[in-house]
Backbone as ProteinMPNN parsed JSONL, in Angstrom:
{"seq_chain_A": "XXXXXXXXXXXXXXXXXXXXXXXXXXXXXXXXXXXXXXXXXXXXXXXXXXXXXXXXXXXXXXXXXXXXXXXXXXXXXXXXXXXXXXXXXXXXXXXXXXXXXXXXXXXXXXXXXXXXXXXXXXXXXXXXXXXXXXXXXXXXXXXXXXXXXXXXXXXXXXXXXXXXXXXXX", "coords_chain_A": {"N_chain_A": [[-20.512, -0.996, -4.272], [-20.326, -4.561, -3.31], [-17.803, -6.734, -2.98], [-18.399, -9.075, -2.589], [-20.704, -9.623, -3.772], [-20.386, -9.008, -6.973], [-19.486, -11.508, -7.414], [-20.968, -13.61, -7.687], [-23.468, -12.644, -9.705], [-24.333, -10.03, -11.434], [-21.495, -7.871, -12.975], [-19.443, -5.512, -11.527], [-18.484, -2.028, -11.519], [-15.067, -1.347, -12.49], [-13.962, 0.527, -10.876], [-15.668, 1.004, -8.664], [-15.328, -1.598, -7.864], [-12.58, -2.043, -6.753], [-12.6, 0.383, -5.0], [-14.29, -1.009, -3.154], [-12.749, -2.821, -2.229], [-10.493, -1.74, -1.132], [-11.717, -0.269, 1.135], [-12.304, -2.384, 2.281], [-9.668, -3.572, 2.695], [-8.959, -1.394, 4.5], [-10.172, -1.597, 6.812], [-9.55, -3.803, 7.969], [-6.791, -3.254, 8.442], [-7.179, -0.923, 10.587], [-8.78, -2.384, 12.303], [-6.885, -4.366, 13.512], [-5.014, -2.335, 14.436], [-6.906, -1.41, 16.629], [-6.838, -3.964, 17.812], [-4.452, -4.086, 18.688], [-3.639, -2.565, 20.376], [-5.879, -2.647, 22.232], [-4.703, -5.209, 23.54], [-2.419, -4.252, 24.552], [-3.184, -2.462, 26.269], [-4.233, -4.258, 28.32], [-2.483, -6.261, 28.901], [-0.788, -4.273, 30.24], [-2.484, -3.788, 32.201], [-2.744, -6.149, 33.615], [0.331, -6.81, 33.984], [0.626, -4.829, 35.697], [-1.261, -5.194, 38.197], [0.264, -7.618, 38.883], [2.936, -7.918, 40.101], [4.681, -10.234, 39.64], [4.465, -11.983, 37.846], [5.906, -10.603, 35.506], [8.342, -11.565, 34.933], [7.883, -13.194, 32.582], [6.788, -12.256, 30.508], [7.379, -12.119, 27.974], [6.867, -14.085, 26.946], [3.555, -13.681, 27.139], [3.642, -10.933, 25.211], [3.78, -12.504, 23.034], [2.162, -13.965, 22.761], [-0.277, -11.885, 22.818], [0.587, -10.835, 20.415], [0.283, -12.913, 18.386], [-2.769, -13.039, 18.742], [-3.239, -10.53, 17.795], [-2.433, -10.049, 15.145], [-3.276, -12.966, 13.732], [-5.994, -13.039, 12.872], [-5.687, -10.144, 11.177], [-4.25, -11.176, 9.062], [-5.889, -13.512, 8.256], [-7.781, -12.103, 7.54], [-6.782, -10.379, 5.158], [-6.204, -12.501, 3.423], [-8.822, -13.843, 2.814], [-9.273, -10.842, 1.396], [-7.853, -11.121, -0.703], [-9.025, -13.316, -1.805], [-11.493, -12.596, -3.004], [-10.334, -10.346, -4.391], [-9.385, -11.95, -6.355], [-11.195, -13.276, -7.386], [-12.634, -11.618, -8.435], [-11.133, -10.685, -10.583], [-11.071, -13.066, -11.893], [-13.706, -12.892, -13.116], [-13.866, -10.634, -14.212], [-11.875, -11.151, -16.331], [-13.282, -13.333, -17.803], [-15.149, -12.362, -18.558], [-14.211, -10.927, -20.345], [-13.095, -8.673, -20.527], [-9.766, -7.777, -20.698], [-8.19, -6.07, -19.459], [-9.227, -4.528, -17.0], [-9.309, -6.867, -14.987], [-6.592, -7.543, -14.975], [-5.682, -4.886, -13.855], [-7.343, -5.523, -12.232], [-5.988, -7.457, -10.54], [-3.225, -6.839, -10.108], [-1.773, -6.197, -7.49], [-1.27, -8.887, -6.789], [1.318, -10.251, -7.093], [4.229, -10.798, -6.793], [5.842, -11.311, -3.392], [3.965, -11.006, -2.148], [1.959, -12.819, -3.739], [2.979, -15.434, -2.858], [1.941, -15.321, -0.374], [-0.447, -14.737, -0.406], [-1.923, -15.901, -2.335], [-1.509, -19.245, -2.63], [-1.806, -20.903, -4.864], [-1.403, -19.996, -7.241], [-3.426, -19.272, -8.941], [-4.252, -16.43, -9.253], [-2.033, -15.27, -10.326], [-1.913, -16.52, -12.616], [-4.403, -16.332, -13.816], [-4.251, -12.965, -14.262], [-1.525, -12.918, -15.908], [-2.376, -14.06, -18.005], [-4.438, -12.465, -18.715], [-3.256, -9.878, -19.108], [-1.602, -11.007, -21.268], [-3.194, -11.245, -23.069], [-3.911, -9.055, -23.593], [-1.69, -7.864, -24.795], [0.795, -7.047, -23.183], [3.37, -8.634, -23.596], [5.989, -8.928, -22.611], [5.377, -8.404, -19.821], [3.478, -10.229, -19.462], [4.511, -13.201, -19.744], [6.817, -12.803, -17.483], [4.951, -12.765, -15.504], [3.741, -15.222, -16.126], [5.53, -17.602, -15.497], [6.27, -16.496, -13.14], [3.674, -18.222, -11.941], [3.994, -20.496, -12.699], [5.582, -21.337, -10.862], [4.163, -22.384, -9.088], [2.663, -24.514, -7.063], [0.113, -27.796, -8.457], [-3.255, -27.539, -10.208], [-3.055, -24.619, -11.725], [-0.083, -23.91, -11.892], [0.912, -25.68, -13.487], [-1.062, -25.25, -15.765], [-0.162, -22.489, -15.959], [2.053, -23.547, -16.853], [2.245, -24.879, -19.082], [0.661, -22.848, -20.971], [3.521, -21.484, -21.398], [5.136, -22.583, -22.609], [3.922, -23.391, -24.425], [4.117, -20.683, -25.686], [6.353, -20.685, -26.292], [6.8, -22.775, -27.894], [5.41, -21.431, -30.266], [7.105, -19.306, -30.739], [9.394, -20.923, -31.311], [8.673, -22.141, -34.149], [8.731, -19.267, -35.688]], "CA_chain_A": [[-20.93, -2.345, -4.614], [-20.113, -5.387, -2.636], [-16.864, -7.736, -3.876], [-19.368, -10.502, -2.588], [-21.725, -9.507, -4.945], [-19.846, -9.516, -8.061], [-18.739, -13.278, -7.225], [-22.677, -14.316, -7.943], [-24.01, -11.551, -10.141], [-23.339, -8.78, -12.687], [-19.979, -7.48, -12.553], [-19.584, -3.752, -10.759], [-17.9, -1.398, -12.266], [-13.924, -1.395, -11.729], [-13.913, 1.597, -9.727], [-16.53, 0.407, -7.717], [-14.914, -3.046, -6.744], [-11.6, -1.795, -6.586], [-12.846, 0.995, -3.598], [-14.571, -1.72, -2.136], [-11.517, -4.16, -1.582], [-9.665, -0.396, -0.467], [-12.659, -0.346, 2.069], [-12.161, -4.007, 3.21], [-8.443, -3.437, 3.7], [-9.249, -0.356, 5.781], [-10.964, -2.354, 8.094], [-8.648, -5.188, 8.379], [-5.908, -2.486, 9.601], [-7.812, -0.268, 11.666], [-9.243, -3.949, 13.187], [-5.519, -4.689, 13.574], [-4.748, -1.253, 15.703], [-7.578, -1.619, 17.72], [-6.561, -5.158, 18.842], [-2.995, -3.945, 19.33], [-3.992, -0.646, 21.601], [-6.701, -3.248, 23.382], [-3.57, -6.488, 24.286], [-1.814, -3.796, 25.156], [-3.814, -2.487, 27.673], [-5.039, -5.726, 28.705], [-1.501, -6.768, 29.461], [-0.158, -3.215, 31.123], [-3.244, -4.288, 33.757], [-2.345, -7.44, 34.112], [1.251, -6.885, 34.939], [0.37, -3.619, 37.284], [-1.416, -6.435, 39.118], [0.77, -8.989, 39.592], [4.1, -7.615, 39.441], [5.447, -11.764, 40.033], [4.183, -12.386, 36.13], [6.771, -9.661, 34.475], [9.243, -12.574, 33.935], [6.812, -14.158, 31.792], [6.363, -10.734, 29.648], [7.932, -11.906, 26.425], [5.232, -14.955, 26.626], [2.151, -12.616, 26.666], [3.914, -10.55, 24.059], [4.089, -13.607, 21.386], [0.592, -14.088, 22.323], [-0.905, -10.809, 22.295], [0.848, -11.021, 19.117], [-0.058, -13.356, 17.741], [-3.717, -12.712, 18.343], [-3.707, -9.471, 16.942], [-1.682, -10.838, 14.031], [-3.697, -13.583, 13.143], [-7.431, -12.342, 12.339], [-5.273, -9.722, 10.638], [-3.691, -12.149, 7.928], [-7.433, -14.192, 7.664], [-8.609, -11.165, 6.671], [-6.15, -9.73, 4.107], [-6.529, -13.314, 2.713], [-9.962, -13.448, 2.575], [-9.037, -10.119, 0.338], [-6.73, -11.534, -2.092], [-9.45, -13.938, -2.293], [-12.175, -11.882, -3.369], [-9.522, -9.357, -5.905], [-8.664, -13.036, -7.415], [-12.453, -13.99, -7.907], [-13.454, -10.267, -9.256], [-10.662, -10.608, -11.401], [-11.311, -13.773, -12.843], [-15.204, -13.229, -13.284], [-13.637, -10.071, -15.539], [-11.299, -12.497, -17.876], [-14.163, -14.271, -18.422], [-16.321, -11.05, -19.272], [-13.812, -10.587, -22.098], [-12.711, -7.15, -20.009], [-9.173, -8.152, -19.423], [-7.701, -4.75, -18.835], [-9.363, -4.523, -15.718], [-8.826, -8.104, -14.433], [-5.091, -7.587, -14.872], [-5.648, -3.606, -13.018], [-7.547, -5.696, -10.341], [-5.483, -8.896, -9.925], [-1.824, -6.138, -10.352], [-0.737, -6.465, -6.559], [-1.233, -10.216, -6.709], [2.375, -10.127, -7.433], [5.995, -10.791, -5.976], [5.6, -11.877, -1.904], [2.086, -11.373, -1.885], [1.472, -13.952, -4.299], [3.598, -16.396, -2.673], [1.677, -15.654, 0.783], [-2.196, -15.036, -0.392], [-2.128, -16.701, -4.149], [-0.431, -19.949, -3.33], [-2.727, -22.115, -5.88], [-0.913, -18.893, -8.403], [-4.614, -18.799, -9.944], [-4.524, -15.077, -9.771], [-1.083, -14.578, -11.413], [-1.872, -17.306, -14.068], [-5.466, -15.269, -14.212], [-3.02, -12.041, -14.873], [-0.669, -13.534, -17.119], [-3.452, -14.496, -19.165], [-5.106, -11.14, -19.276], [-1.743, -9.091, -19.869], [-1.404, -11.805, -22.618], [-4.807, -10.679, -24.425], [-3.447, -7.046, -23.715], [-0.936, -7.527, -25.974], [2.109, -6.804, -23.373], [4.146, -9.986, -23.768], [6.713, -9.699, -21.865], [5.124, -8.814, -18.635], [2.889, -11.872, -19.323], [5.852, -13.902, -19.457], [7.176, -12.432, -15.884], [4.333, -13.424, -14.621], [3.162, -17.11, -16.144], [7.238, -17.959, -15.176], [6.091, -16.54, -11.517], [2.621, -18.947, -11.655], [4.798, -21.589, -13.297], [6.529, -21.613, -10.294], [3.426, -22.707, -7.843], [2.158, -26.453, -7.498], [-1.333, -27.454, -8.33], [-3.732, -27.282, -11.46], [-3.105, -23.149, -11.929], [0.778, -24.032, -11.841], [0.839, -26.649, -14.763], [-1.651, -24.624, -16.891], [1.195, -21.567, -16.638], [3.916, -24.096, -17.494], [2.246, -25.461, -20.619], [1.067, -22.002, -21.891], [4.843, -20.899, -21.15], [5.75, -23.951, -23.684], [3.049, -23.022, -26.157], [4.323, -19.422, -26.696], [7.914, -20.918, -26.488], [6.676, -23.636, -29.721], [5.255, -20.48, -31.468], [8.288, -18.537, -30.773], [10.538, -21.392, -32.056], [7.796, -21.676, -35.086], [8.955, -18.346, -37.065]], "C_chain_A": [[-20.028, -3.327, -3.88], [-19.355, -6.524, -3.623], [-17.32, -8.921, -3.827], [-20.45, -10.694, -3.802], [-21.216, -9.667, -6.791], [-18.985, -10.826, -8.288], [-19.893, -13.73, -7.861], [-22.933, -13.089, -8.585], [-23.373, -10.807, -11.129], [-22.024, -8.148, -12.439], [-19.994, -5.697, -12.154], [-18.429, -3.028, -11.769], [-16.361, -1.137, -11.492], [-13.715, -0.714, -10.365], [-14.466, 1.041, -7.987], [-16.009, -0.811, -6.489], [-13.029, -2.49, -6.264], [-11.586, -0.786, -4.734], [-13.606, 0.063, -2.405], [-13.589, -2.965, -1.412], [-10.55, -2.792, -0.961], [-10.398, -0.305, 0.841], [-12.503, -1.833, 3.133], [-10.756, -4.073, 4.05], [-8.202, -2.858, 4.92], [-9.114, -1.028, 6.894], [-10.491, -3.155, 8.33], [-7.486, -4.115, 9.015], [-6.558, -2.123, 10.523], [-7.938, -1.502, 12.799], [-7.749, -4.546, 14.338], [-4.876, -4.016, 14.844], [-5.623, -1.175, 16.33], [-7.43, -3.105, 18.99], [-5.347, -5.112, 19.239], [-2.896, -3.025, 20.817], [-4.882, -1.953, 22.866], [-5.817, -4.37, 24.187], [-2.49, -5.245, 24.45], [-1.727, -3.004, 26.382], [-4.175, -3.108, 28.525], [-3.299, -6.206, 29.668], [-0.453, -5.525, 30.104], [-1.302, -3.668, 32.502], [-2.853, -5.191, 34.415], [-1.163, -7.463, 35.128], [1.136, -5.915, 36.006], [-0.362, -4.47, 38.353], [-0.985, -6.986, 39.593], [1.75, -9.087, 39.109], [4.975, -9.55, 39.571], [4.879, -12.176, 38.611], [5.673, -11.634, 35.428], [7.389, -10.851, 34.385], [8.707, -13.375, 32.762], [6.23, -12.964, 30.689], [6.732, -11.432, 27.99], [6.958, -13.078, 26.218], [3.918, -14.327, 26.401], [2.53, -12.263, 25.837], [3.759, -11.141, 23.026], [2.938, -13.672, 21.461], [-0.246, -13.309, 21.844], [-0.55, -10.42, 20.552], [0.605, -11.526, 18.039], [-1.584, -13.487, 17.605], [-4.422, -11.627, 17.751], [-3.396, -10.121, 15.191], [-2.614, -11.93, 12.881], [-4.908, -13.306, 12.552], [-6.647, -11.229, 11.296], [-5.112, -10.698, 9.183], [-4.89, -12.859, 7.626], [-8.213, -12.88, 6.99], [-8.468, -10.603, 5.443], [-5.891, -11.069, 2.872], [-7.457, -13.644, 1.854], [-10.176, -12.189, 1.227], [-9.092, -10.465, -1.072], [-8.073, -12.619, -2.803], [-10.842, -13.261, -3.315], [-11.715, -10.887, -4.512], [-9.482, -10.835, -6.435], [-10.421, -13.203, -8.025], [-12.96, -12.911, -8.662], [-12.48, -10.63, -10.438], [-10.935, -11.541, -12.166], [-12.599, -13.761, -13.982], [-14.63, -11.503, -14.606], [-12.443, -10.422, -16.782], [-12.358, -12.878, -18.156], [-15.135, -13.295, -19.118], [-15.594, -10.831, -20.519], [-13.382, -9.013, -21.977], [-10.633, -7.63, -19.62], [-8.144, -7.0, -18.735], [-7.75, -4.565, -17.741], [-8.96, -5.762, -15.179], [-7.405, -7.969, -14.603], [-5.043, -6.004, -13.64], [-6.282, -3.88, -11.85], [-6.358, -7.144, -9.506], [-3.768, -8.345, -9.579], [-1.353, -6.195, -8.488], [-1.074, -7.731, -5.632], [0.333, -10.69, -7.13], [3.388, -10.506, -6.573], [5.506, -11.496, -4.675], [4.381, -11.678, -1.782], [1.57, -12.084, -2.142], [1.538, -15.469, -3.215], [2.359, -16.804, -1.022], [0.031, -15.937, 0.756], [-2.367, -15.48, -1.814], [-1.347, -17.927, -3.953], [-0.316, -20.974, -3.963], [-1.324, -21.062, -7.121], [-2.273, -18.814, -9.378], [-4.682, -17.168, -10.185], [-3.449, -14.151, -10.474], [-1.076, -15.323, -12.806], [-3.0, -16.267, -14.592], [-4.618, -14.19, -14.877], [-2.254, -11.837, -15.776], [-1.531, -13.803, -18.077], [-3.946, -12.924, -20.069], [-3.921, -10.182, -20.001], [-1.203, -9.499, -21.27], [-2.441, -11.021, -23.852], [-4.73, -9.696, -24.755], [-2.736, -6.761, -24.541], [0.637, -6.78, -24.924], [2.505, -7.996, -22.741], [4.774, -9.994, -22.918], [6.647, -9.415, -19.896], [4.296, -10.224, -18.14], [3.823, -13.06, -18.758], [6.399, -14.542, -17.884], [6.466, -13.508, -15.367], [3.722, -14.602, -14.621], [4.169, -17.859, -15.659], [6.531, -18.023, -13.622], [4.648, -17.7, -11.216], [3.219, -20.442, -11.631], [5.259, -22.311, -11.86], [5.832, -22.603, -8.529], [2.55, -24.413, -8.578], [0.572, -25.891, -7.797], [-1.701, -27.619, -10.116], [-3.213, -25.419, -12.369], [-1.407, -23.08, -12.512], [1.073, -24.561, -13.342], [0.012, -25.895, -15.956], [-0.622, -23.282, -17.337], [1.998, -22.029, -17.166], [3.588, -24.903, -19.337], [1.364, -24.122, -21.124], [2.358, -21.357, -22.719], [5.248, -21.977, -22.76], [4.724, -23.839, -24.878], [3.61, -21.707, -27.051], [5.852, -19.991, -26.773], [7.857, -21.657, -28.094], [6.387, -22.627, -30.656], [6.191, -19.675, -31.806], [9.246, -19.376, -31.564], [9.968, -21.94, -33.39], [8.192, -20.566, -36.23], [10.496, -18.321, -36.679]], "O_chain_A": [[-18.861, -2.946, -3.79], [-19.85, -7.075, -4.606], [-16.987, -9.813, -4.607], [-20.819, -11.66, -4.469], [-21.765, -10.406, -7.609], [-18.092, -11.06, -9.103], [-19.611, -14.423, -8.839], [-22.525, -12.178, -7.865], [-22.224, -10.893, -11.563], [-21.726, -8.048, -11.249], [-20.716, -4.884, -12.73], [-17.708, -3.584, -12.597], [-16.274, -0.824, -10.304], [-13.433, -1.145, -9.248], [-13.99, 0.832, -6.871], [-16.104, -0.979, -5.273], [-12.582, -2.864, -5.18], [-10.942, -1.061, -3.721], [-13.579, 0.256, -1.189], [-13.734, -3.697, -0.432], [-9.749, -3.196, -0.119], [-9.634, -0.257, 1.806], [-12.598, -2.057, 4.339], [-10.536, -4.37, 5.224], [-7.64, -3.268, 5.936], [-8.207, -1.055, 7.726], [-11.044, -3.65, 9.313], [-7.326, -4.231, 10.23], [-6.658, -2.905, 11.468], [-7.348, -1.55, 13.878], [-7.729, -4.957, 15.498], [-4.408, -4.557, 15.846], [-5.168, -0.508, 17.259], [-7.69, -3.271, 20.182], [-4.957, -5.928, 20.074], [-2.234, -2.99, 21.855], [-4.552, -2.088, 24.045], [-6.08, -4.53, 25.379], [-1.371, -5.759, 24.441], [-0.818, -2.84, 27.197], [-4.486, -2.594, 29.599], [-3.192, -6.395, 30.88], [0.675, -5.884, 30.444], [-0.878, -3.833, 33.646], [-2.613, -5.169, 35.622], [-1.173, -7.797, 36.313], [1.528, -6.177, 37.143], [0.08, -4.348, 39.495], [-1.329, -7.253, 40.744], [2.017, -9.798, 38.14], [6.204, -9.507, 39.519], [5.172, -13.371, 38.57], [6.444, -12.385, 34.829], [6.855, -11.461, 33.459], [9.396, -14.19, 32.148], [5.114, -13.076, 30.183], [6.16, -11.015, 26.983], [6.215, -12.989, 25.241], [3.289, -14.571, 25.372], [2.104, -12.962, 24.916], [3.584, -10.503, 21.988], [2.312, -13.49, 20.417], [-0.927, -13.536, 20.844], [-1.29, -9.875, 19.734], [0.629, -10.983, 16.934], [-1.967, -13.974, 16.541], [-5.58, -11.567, 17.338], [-4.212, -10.519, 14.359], [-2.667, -11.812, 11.657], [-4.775, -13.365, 11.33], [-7.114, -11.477, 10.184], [-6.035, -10.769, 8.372], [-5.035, -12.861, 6.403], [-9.059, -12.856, 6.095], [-9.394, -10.315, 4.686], [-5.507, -10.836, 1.726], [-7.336, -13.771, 0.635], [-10.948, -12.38, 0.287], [-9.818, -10.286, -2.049], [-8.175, -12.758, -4.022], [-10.934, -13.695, -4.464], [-12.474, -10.595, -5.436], [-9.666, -10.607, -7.631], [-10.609, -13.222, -9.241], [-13.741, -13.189, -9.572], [-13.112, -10.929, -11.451], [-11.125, -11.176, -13.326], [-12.656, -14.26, -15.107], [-15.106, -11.456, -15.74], [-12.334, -9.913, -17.897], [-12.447, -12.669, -19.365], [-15.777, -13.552, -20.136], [-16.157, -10.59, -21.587], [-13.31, -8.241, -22.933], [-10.251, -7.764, -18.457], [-7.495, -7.128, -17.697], [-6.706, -4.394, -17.112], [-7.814, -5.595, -14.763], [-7.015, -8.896, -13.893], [-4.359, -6.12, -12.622], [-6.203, -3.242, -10.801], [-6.143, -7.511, -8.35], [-3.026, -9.101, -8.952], [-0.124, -6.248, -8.443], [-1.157, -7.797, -4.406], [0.317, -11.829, -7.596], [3.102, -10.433, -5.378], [4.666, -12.37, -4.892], [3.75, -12.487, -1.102], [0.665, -12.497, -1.417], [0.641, -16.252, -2.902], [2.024, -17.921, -0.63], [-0.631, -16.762, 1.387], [-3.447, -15.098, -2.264], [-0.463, -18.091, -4.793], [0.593, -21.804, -3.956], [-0.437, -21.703, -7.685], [-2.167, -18.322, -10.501], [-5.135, -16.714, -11.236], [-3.563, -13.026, -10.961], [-0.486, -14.96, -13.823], [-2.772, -15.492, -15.521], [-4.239, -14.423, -16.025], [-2.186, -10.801, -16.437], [-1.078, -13.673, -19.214], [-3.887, -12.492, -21.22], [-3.812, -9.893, -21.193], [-0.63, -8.813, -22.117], [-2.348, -10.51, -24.968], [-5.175, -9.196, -25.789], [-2.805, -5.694, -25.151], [1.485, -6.132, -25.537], [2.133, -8.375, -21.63], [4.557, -10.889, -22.101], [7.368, -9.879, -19.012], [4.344, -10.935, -17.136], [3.819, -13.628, -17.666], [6.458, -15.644, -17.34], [6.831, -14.61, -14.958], [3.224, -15.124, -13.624], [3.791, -18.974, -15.298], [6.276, -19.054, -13.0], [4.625, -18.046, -10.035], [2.991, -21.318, -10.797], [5.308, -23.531, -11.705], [6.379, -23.107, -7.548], [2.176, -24.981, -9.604], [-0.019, -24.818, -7.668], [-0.884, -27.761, -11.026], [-3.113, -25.324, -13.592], [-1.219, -22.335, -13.474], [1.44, -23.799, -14.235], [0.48, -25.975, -17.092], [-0.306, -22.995, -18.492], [2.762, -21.421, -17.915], [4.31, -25.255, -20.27], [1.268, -24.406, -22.318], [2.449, -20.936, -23.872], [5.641, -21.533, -23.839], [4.871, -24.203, -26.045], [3.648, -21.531, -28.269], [6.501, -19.399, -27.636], [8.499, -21.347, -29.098], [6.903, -22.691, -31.772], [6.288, -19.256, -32.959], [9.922, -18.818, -32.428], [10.928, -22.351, -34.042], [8.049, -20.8, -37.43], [11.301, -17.722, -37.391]]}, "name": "protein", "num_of_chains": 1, "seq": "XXXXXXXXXXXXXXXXXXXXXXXXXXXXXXXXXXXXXXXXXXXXXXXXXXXXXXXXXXXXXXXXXXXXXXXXXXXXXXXXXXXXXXXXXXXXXXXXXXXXXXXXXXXXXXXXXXXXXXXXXXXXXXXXXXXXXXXXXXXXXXXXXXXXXXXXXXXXXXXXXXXXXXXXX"}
């Protein structure tokens, strides 16, 4: 089942969306080593050509680099974006077991680089909340807490709701 499809539509079954964002990654590496193997052939021709370029080698390099590089990172974005939207669309199903087991390596430097609204660790924090274990919730509304934005502010005044109920009993 298609992670596009459970954005608009009935929700797939974990398994299901989970092998299909495993499937997407695939293909964003593989994609990755094929454009590394191809600017690297591309630029062994080049210089066997026209040995009066080699001083200019560490310039191609940043480039070839950076065009493998970049489609790479749009893609594994693109990801994060798609685990954040499955996950949310199962909080809202009232599943949040899974939405915390799909949104779980939305976490630490990943967050920071493809979450950096923090909707899918506030999402997380939420669900882990409903789960009943507290103090990874915590962890992680602290780590949402910590990102600007609407997603940011909604972690920092749950954070201050369970803090009033905590100072409450």
């Amino acid at each position: 089942m298609s992670a596009d499809r459970a954005t608009s539509g009935t929700l797939p079954d974990v398994r299901a969306a989970q092998s299909e964002l495993g499937r997407r990654y695939l293909r964003a590496v593989l994609s990755l080593l094929i454009r590394i193997v191809a600017l690297a052939l591309l630029e062994a021709i080049v210089f066997a050509q026209f040995p009066g370029l080699s001083p200019l080698r560490w310039l191609a390099d940043m480039v070839a680099g950076v065009l493998a590089l970049w489609p790479f990172f749009l893609s594994v974005g693109r990801l994060y974006g798609h685990r954040i939207a499955l996950g949310t669309r199962f909080s809202e199903a009232g599943r949040p077991a899974e939405a915390a087991r799909l949104l779980a390596p939305v976490d630490g430097w990943r967050a920071r680089f493809f979450d950096p609204t923090g909707e899918g660790l506030y999402r997380r924090g939420m669900a882990l909340d409903e789960m009943g274990e507290t103090s990874e919730a915590v962890r992680v509304l602290e780590q949402a807490a910590g990102t600007a934005g609407p997603w940011g502010e909604k972690a920092r005044a749950r954070l201050s709701e369970r803090d009033g109920k905590r100072a409450e009993i």
